[in-house]
Backbone as ProteinMPNN parsed JSONL, in Angstrom:
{"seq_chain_A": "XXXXXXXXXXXXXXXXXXXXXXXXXXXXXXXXXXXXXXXXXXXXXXXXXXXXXXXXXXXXXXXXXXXXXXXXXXXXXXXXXXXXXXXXXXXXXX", "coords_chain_A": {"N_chain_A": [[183.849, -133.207, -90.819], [182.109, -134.506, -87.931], [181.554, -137.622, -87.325], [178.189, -139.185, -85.277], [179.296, -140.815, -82.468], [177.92, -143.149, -80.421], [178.038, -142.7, -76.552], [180.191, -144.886, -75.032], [180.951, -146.422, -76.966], [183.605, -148.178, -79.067], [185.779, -147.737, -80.968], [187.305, -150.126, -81.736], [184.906, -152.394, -81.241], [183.387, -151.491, -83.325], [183.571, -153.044, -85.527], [182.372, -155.962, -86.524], [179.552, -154.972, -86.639], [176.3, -154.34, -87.93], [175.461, -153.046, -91.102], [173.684, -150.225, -92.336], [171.696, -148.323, -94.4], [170.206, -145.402, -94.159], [167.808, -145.225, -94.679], [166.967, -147.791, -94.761], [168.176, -150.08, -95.519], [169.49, -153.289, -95.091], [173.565, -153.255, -95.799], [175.951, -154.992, -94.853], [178.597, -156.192, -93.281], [180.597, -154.498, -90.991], [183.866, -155.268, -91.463], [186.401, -154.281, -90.889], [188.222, -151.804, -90.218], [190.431, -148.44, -91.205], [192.489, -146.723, -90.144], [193.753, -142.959, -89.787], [196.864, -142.759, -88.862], [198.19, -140.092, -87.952], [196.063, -138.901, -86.698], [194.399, -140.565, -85.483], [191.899, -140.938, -86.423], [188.798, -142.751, -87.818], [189.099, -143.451, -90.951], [188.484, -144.797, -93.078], [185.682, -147.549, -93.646], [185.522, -150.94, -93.821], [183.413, -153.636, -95.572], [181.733, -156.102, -95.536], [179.739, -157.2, -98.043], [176.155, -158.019, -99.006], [173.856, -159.872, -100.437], [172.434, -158.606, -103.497], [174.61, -156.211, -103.505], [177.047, -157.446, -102.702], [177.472, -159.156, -105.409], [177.532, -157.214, -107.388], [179.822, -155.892, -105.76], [181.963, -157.467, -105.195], [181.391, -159.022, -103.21], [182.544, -157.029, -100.961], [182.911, -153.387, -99.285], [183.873, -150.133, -99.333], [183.411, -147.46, -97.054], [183.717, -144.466, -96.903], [184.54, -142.346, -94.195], [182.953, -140.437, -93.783], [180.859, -140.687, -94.658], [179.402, -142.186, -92.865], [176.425, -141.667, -90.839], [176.084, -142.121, -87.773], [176.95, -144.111, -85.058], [176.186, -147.169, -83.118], [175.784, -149.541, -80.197], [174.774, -151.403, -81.889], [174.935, -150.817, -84.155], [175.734, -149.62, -87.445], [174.928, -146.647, -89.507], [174.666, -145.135, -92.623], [174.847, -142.699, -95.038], [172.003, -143.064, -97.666], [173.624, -143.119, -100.224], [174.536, -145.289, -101.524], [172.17, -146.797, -102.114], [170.834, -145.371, -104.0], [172.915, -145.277, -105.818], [172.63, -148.315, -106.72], [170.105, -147.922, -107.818], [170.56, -147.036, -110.023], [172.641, -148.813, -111.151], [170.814, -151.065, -111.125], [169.452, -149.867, -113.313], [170.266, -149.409, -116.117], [169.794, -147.034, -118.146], [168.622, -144.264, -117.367]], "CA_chain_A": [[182.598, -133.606, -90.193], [182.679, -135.527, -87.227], [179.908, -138.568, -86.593], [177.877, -139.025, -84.149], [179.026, -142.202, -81.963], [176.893, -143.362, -79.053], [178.671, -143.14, -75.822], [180.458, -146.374, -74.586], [181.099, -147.372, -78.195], [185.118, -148.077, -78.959], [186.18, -147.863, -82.233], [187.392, -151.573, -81.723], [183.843, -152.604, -81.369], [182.53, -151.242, -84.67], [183.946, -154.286, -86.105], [181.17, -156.97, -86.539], [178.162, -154.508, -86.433], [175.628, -154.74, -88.874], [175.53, -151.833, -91.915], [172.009, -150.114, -92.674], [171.606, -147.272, -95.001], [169.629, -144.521, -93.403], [166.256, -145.34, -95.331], [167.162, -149.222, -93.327], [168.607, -151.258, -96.149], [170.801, -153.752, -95.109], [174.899, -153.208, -96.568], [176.615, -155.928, -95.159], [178.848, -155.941, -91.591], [182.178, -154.281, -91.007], [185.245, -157.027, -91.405], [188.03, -153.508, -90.595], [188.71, -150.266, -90.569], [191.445, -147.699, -91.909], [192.613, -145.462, -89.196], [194.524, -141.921, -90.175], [198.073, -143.06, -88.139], [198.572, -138.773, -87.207], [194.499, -138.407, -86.045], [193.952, -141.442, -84.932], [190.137, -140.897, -86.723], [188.595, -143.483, -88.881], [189.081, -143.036, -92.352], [187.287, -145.65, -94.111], [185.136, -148.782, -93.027], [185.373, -152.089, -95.142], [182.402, -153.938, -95.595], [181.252, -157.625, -96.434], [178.452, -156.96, -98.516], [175.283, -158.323, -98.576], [173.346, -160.078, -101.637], [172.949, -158.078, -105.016], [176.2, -155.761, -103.691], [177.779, -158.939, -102.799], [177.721, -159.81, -106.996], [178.418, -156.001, -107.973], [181.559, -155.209, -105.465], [183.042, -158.353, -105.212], [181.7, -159.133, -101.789], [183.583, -155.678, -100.103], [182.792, -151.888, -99.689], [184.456, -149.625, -98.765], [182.698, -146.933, -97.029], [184.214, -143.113, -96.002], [183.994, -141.962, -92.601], [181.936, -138.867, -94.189], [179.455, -141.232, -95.38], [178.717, -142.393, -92.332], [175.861, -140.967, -89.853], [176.297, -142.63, -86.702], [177.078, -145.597, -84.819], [175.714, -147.289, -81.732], [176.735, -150.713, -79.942], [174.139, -152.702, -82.014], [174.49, -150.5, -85.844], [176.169, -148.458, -87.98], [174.252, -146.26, -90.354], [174.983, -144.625, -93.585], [173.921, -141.952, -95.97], [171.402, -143.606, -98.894], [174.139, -143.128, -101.624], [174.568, -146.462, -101.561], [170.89, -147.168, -102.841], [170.423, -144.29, -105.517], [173.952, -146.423, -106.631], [171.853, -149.172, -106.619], [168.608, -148.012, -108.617], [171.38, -146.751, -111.521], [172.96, -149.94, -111.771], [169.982, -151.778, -111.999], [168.419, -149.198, -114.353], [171.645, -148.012, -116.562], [169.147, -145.983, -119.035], [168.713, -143.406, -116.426]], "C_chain_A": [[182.861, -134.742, -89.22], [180.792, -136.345, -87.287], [179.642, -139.155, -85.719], [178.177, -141.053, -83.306], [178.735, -142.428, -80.436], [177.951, -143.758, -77.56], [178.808, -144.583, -75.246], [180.682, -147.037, -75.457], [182.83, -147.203, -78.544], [185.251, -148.728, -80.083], [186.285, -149.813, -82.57], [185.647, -152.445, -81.847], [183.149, -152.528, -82.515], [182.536, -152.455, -85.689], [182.755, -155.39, -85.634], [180.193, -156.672, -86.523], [177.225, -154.35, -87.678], [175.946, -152.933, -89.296], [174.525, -151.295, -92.468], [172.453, -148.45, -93.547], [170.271, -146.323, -94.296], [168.233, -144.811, -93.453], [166.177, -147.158, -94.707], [167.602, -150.389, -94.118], [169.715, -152.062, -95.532], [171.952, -153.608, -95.934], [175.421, -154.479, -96.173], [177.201, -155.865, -93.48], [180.491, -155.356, -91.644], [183.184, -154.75, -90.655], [186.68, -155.781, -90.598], [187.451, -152.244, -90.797], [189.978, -149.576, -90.93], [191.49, -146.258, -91.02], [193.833, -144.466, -89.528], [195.604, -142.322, -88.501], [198.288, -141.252, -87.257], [197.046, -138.689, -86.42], [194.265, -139.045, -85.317], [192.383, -141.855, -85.152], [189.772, -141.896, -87.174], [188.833, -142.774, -90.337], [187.967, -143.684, -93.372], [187.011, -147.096, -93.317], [184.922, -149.747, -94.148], [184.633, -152.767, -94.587], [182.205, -155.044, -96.207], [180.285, -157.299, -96.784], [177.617, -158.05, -98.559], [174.394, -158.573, -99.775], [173.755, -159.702, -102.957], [174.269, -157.101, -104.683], [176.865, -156.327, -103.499], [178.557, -158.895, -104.327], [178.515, -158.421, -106.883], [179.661, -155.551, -107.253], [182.31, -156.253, -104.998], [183.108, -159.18, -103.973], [182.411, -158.278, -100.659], [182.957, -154.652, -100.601], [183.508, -151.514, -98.804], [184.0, -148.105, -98.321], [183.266, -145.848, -96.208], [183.893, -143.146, -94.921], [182.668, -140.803, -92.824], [180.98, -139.178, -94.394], [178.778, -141.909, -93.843], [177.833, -141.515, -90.918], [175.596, -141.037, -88.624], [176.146, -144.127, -86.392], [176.89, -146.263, -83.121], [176.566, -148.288, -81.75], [176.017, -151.779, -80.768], [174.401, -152.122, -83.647], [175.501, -149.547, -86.362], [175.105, -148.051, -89.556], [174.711, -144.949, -90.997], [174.487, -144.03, -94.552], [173.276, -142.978, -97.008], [172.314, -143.778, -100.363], [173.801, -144.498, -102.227], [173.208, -147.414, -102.659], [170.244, -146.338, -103.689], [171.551, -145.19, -106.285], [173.012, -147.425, -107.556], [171.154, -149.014, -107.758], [169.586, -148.036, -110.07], [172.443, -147.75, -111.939], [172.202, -151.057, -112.516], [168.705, -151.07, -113.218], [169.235, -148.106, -115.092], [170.636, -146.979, -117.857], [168.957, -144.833, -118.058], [169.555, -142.217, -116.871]], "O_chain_A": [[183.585, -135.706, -89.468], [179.625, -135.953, -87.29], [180.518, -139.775, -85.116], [177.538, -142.083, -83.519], [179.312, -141.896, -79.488], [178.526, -144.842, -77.457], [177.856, -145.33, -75.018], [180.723, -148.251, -75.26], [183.336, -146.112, -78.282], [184.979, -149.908, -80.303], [185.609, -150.514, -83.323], [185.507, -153.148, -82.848], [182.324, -153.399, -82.79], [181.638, -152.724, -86.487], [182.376, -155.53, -84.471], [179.375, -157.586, -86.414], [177.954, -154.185, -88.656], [176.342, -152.001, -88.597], [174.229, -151.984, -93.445], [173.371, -147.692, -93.233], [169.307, -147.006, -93.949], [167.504, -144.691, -92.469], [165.111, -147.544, -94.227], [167.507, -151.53, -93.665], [170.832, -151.552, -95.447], [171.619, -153.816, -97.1], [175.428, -155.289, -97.099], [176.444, -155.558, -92.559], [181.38, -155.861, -92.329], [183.503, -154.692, -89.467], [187.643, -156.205, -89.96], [186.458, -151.838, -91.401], [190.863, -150.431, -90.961], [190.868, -145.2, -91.122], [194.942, -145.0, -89.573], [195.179, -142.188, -87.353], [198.515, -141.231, -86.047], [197.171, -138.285, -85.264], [193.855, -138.573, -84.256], [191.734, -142.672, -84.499], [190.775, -142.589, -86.998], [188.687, -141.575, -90.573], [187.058, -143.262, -94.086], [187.821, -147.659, -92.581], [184.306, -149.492, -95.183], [184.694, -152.877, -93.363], [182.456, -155.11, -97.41], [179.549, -156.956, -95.86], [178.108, -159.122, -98.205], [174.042, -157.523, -100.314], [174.771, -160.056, -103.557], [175.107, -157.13, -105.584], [177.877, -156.001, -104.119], [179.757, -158.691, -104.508], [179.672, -158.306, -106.479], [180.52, -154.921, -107.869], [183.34, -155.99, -104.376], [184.079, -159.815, -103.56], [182.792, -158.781, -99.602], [182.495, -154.572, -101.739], [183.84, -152.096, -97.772], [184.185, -147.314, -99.246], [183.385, -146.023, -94.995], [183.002, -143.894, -94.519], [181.722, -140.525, -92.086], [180.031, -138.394, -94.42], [177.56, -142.089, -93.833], [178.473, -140.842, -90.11], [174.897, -140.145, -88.144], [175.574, -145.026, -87.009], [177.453, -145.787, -82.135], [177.548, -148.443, -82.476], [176.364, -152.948, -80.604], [174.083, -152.946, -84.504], [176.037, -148.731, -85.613], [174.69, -148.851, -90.395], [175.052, -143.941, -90.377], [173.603, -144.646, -95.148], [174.062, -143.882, -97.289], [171.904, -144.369, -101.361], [173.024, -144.752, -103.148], [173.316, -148.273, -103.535], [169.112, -146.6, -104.094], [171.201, -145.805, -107.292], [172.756, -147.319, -108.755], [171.38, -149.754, -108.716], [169.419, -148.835, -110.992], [173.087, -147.566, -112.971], [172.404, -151.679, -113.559], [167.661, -151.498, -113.71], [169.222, -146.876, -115.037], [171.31, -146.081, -118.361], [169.943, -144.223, -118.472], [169.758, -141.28, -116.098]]}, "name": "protein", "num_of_chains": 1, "seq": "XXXXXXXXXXXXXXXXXXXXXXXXXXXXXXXXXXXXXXXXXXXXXXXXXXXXXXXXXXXXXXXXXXXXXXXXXXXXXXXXXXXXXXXXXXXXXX"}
């Protein structure tokens, strides 16, 4: 799956852009990435998190390329997993 990124945007750039889950939660901002050396694709985007995922991941995520749904020059935005995670941490009877 490829995702959709907004012309004029350069991988280099993605670095420092804020992280929103699709439904508009703030995640946190992206500190790096993890680029496949033969593709040259992204692989995975690491993430300073942002409050309560702050506590639960240690301050870091680490977030697939698959997971994410596109990225402009001002955002990157990411499927909801993230916040169904969320509800079943803070509600482990579930």
């Amino acid at each position: 799956m490829s995702i959709k990124i907004s012309n004029g945007v350069d991988p280099k750039e993605i670095i420092g852009l804020p992280v929103y889950t699709e439904s508009g939660n703030y995640l946190g901002q992206v500190v790096d990435l993890e680029i496949d050396p033969e593709t040259g694709q992204v692989k995975n985007y690491f993430i300073k998190s942002h409050n309560f995922l702050k506590n639960l991941f240690q301050g870091h995520l680490i977030i697939r390329a698959r997971q994410v749904l596109s990225i402009s020059k001002e955002k990157v935005v990411v499927r909801d997993a993230f916040k169904k995670m969320r509800g079943l941490v803070s509600n482990p009877a579930r």
